[in-house]
N, C-alpha and C positions, 0 to 999 in steps of 0.2 A: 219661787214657783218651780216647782220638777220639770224638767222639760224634757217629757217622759218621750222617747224614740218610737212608741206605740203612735204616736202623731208629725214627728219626723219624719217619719215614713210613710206616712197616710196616702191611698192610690189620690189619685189627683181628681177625680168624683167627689171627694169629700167635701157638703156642702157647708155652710156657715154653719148651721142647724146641727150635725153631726160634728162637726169640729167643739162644738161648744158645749156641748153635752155633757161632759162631768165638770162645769166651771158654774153652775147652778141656775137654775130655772130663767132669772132674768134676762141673762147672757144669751138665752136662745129667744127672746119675743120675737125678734126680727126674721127669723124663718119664718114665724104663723102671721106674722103682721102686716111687714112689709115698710119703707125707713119710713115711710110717713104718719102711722099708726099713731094716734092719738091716744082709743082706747084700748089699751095692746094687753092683749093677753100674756102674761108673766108664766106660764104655763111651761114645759120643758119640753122642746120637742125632740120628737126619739123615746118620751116616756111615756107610758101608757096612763090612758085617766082614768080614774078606777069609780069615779063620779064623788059628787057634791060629799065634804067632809062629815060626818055623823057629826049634827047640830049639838046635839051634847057631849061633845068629845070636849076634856079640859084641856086649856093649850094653856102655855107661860109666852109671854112677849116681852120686850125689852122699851119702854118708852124714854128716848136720851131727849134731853132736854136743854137749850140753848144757854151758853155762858152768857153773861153780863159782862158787860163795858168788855168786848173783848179789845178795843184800841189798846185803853190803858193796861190791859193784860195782853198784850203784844210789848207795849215802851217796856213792861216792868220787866219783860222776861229779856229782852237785849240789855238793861241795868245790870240785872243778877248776872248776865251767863258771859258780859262782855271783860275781858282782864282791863284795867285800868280804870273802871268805871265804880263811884263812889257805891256804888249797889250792889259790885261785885262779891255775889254767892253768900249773900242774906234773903236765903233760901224761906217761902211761906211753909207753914202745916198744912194740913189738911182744912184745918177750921177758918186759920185765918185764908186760904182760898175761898171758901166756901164763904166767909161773910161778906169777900171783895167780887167775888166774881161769879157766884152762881145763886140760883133761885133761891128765894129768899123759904122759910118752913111755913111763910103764910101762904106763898103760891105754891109750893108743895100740896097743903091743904087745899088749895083752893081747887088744884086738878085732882086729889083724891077725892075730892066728893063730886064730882062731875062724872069720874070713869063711876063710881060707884051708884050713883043713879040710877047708872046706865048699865048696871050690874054688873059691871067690872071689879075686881078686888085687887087695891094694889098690896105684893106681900112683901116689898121691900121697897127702900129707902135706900141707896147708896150712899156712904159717908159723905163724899164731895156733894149731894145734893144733885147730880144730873143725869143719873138712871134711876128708873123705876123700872122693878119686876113686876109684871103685870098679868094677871090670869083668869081665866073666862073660859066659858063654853065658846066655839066654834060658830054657832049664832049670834051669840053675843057681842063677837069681833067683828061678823060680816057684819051687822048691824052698824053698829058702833064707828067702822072704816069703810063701810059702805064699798065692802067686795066681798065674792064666794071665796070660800077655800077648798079645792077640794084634792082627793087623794091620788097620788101615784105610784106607780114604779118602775124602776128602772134599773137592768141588770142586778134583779135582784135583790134591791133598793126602795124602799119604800119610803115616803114622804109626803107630808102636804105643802100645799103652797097655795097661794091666791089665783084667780084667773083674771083677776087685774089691779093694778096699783091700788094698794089702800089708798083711801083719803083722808087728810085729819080733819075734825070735825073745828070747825070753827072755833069753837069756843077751845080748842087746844093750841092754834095754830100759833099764838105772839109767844107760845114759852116752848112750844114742842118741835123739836129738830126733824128726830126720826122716829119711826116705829120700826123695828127689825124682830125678828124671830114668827113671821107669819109664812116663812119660807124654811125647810128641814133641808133643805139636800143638800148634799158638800159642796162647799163653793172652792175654800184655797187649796192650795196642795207647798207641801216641803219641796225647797230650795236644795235638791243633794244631785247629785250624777256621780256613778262606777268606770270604771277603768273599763269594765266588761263592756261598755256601751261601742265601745270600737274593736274589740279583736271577737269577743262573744265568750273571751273565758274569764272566771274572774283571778284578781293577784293573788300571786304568790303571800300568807299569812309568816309576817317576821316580828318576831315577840325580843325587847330589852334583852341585853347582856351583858352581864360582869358589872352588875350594880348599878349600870346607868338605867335613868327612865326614858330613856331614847335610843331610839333604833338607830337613825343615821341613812335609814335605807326609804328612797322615793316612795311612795305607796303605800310603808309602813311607819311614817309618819306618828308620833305621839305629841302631846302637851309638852310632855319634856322637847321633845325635837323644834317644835314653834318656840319654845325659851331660846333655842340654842340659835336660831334663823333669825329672831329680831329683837336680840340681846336682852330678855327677861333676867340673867339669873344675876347681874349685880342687883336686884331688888331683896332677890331671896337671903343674900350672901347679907341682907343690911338686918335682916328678919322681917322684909314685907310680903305676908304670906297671904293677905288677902283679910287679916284678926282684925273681929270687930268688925266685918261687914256683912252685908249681904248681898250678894245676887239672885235675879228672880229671872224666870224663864216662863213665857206666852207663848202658850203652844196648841195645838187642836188636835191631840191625841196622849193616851195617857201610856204610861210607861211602867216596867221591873224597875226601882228605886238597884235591887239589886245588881243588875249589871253594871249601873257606873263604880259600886264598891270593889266589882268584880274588875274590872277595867285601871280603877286606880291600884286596886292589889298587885296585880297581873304587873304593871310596869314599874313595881318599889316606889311608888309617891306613898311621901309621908302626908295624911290628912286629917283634920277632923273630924271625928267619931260623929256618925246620928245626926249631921248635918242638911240633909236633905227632908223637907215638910212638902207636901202636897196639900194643894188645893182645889178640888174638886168643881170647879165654875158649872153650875148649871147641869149639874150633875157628872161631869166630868167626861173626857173627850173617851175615845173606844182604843181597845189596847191589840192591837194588829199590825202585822208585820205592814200589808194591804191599805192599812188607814193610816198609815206614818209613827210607828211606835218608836222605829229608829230614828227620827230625826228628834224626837224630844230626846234618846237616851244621851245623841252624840252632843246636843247643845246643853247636855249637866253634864258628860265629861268633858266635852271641853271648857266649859266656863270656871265647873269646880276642880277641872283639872291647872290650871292653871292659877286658880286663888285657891289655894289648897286649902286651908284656914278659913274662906268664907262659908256664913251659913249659905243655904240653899232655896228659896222657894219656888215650886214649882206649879203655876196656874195653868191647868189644863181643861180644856173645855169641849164640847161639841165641835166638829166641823161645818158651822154654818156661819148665817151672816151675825146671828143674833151672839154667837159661842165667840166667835172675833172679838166683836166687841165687848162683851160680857168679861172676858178676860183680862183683856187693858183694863176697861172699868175697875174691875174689884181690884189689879195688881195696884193700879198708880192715886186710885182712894184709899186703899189700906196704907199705901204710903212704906210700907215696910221694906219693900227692897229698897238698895241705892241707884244699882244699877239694873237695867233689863233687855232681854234680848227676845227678838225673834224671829223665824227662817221660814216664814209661810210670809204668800202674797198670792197678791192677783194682778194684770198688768191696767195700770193704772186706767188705759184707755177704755176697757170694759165695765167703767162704770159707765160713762156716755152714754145721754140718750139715744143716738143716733145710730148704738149696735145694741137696742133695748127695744125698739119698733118706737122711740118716741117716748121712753120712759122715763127718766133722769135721775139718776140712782148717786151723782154724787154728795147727796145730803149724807152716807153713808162714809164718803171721804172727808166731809166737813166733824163727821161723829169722832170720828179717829182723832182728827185734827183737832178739837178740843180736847181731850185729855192727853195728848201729846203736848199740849202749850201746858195743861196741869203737871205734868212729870218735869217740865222744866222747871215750871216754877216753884217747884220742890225741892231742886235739885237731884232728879231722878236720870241719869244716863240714861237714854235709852238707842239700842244699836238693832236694824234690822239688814237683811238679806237684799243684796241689790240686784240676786239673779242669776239664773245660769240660763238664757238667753241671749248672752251676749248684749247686743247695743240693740237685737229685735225683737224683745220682749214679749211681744204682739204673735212673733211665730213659735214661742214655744205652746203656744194654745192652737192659732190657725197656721199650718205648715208650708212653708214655701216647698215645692211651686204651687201648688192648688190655692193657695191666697198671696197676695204679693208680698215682697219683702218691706217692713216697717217698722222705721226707726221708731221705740219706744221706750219706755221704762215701767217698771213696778211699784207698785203700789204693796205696805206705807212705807217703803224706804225713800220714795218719793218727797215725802212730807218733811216742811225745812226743820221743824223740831225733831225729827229722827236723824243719827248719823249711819249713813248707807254704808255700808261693806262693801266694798269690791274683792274682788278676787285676780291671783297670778299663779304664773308659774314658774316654780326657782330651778335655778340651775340642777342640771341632773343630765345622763346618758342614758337613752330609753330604749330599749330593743322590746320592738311589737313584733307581730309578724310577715307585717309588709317590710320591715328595716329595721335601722339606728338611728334614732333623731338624737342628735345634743343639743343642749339647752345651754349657751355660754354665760347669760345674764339671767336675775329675773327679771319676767317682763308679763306685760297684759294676758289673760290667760284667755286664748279661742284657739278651739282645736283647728284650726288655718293653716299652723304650724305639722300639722301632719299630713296638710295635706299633698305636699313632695315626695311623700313615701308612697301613693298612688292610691288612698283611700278614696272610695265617692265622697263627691261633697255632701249629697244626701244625707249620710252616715254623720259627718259632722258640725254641720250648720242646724243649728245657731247657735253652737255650744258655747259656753265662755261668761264671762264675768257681764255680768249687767250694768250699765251706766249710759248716760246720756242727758237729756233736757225733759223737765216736765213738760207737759201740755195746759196741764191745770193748776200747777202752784208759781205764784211771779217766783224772781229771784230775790232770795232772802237778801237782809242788810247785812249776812256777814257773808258774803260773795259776790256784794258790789265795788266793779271796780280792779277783780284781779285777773292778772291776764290768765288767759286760755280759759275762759269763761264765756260759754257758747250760747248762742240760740235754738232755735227748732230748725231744721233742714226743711228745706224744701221740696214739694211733692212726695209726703208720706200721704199712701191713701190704703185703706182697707180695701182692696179689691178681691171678689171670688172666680177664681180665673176662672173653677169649674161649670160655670152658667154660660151661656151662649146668649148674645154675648157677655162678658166681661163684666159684672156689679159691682159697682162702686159704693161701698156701705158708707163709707165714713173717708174723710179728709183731712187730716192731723195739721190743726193749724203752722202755719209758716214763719219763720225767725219769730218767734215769739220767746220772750224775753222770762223764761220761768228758770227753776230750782235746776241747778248741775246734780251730778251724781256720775258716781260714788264720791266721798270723801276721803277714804281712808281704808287701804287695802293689805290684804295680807293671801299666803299661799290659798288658793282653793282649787287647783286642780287635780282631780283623781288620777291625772298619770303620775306627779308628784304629791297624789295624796296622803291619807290617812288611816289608821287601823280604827276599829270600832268594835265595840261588844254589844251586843244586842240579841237577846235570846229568843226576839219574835222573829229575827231576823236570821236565827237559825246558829248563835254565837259569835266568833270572828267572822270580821267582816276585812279583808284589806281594800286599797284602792279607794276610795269612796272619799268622795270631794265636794266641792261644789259651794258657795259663798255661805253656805248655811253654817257650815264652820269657822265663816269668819267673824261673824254677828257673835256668837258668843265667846268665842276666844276674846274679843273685844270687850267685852262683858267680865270674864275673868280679870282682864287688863287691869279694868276699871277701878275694880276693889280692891286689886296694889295699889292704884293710884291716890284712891281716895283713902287707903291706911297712911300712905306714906305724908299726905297734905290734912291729915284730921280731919276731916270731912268728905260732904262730898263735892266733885268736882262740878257737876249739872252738865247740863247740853254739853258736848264736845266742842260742837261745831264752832262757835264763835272762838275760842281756846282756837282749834286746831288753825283756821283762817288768819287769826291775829299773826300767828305764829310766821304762817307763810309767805305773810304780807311783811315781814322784818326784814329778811336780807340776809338770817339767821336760820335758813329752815335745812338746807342739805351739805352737807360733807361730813368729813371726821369730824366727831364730837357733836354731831349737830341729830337733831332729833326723827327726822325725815328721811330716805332714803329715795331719789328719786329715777324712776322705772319711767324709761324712755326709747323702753323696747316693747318689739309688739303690740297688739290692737283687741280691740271687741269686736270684730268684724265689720266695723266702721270707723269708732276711733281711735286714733293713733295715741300711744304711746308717745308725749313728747316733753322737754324741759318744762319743767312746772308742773300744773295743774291740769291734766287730763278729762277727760268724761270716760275713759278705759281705767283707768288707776284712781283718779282722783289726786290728791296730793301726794302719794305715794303709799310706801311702807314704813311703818314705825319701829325706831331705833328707843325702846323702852327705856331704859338706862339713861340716856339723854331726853326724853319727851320728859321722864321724872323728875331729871331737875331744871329743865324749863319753866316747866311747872312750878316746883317751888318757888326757887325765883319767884314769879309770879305773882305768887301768892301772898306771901313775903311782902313784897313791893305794894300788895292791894292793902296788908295789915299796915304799914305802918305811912299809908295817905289818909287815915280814917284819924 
């Protein structure tokens, strides 16, 4: 999620309603509604209604449809992804999913002749059996979901939306999850933050010299410089360049293929020719500096920068609820990538009814959540963005002080089959214009650390790596049991201080026993960030940081990884845990680097396993032959 400083700094008047405003129509009901609203208008406030949607206007909608037996598609996915376990990484197809655990082609048929009746047309099938594209007249939907849609806009922005929750019609309800794409307007935004966000200029631009693909210098950062920081290049020195794989990127905006070739040119990476495919989801997401072009361009170089040898796919979609989805859908039903990343979110707590007027929008997190359990059981990596909100995820949307400070997380890095990225900051000497801050270790990355140099806090709260406890997912089985493995804190509440008195929206349940995060961290601060090419974005770019780069650099990882072990590796997470729970995770030679400096702005950096760091930083070279090992030892128990 960007945690654009445009709401950092927001005057302290800012009400819920205005705070929520570009995070999509649903997110605002509770302005028009009120928390107890029943039937609450879904409607965007702050946007203008431009009235009821022309009844013949053709819309496409997305109907996701419920997995089967997902129990037994929970046991099978801790078999495959667990090391030592007879199941370990006999990984399904697509098909053999599709015959264990999703709708069968007679219930398929059974609901396209029902939508069809009802003069609905379904115009796709998704291979996995659990999206349907769905398309109709405007009446035919409000009919159909028994709501109006009608037209808006805002800044310039035009969209429709419902003015109050579809409903699924009975005869849909034992197989149909969700309906999404009855709503157009942008809901997520890219996980990145600048250097410039603290002095107001941007970095100094430092381009490779004398042959190397790395700079060496904070800010100008390359792919090559991450090899050099968490020991990538005994992989390359073996020939594991990423051949024979592929990585896939999910993204909500489309991109120039050409800059990332420009970008590998630029720093002497030797790569694969013509490796980059695009996929178009739903007609493909908008190509603007404005609508996040840079953050797709920096997550293909850096994923293909660092698997230089891997093919590329890149699925780009709409910025909506329906384009989200639609995206994972078609990446982890085609099945083609191995690995996948992505650096868009939303904070998990904003699906809740209860900042919805009464809505309950996490069937939309449970949509995710099944074909995330599909990408395991495929053996599909998949690595998202854990924030640049630090530990208050919650105020990179509503800004402290006009809403109160609340410990939160993001959404799907949330999600126990995703491995969440965190982010740090590595040693460096930084002269800003307030001073010289040094950096002696690395450690948890929250602009906190500046704040001795005599910056407002305004200026940098809540910046910094995201991590913490879910509210909505328990704690997985491969995080039971190990120390510094947290609960929810007490008295997190959505408060709007700007009301008189004081509005208490929402109350973040207390030690509640869900999913940790991050996992697994790498550099993501823009004071010791990164270079980037990007042409919407006006060319070089230096400085630019933020967890969004670490989601796919872990992605690049991946497809060394999975060159180096003949396959692929699946979920991280139970691997990464196994590992920690050994006895064998941190020192020389050891896979882990453990970061016991610094905080998220709540927690701390400490021995082990963190909610700021997560289990640390990775020592590539040694996590690879863990791994093997590993893997090894699972071949020859069978």
């Amino acid at each position: 999620m960007k945690k654009g400083f445009a709401l950092l700094v927001a005057p302290a008047a800012m009400t819920i309603a205005t705070a929520l405003m570009p995070y999509g129509n649903r997110m605002t009901a509770l302005a028009a509604t009120g928390k107890a609203g029943t039937e609450a208008s879904v409607a965007a406030a702050g946007a203008q209604d431009l009235g009821p949607t022309d009844e013949g206007q053709v819309i496409t909608a997305s109907l996701v449809l419920k997995v089967r037996n997902q129990n037994a598609l929970a046991a099978y996915i801790q078999d495959v992804s667990t090391p030592g376990s007879p199941q370990y990484r006999c990984f399904l197809s697509v098909a053999q999913f599709k015959r264990r655990y999703a709708p069968s082609d007679s219930e398929i048929a059974a609901i396209t002749r029902y939508l069809e009746t009802n003069g609905l047309r379904v115009r796709e099938v998704y291979p996995d059996n659990l999206l349907l594209k769905v398309e109709g007249t405007a009446e035919q939907f409000n009919t159909v979901f028994d709501t109006t849609l009608h037209n808006y806009v805002q800044r310039g922005h035009h969209f429709y939306a419902p003015t109050r929750l579809p409903r699924m019609p009975k005869a849909l309800s034992d197989s149909v999850l969700a309906i999404v794409g009855l709503d157009t307007q942008a809901l997520a935004r890219p996980m990145s933050a600048r250097t410039a966000q603290v002095d107001g200029q941007p970095a100094r631009v430092v381009l490779p010299k004398g042959g190397s693909t790395a700079t060496g210098v904070p800010q100008d950062y390359t792919v090559g410089d991450v090899a050099n920081l968490y020991d990538v290049n005994p992989l390359y020195q073996h020939g594991i360049t990423g051949k024979g794989q592929t990585v896939g990127i999910v993204t909500l905006a489309d991109f120039e293929p050409s800059d990332a070739y420009t970008y590998w040119d630029t720093i002497g990476l030797k790569y694969k020719p013509n490796r980059i495919t695009q996929v178009h989801v739903d007609g493909g997401g908008p190509l603007s500096a404005e609508d996040g072009s840079g953050e797709t361009t920096l997550d293909v170089e850096q994923a293909g920068g660092l698997a230089p040898d891997a093919d590329i796919l890149v699925y780009d979609a709409p910025n909506t609820d329906a384009g989200f989805i639609d995206a994972f859908y078609k990446a982890i039903s085609a099945n083609l990538a191995d690995s996948l990343s992505v650096s868009w979110g939303l904070p998990e707590v904003l699906y809740n009814a209860e900042l919805n007027g009464g809505v309950d929008y996490t069937s939309e997190l449970q949509a995710f959540h099944q074909v995330f359990m599909e990408a395991a059981v495929q053996g599909q990596s998949l690595f998202a963005s854990s924030g640049d909100a630090g530990a208050y995820d919650v105020n990179g949307v509503l800004p402290y002080p006009a809403f109160s400070k609340v410990v939160s997380v993001d959404s799907p890095a949330a999600d126990p089959y995703v491995t969440a990225a965190g982010g740090t900051t590595v040693p460096a000497t930084l002269t800003l214009s307030k001073g010289t801050v040094t950096i002696e270790q690395e450690r948890a990355w929250a602009w906190d650390y500046l704040l001795p140099l005599g910056y407002d806090e305004s200026i940098l709260f809540p910046v910094g790596d995201g991590g913490g406890v879910s509210t909505y997912w328990s704690l997985p089985w491969y995080q039971r049991g190990l120390a510094g493995i947290a609960r929810t804190p007490a008295g997190q509440s959505v408060v709007d201080n700007g009301t008189s008195p004081p509005q208490d929206y929402y109350d973040l349940p207390a030690h509640f026993a869900g999913r940790n995060l991050p996992d697994l961290s790498m550099n993501a601060d823009p004071e010791t960030g990164y270079l980037v090419y990007s042409t919407p974005d006006g060319g070089w770019i230096a400085g630019y940081g933020g967890t969004s780069f670490v989601a796919p650099q872990f992605n690049g990882i991946a497809a060394l990884l999975d060159q180096s072990v003949h396959g692929r590796v699946g979920l991280w997470n139970p691997l990464l845990y196994t590992i920690a729970r050994s006895g064998s995770a941190y020192g020389p030679q050891r896979p882990f680097n453990d970061i016991t400096a610094g905080d998220n702005w709540y927690w701390q950096g400490t021995q082990g396993y963190d909610q700021a760091t997560g289990i640390g930083t990775p020592n590539v070279a040694n996590l690879d032959k863990v791994l093997t090992g590993l893997v090894s030892e699972s071949h020859h128990g069978r």
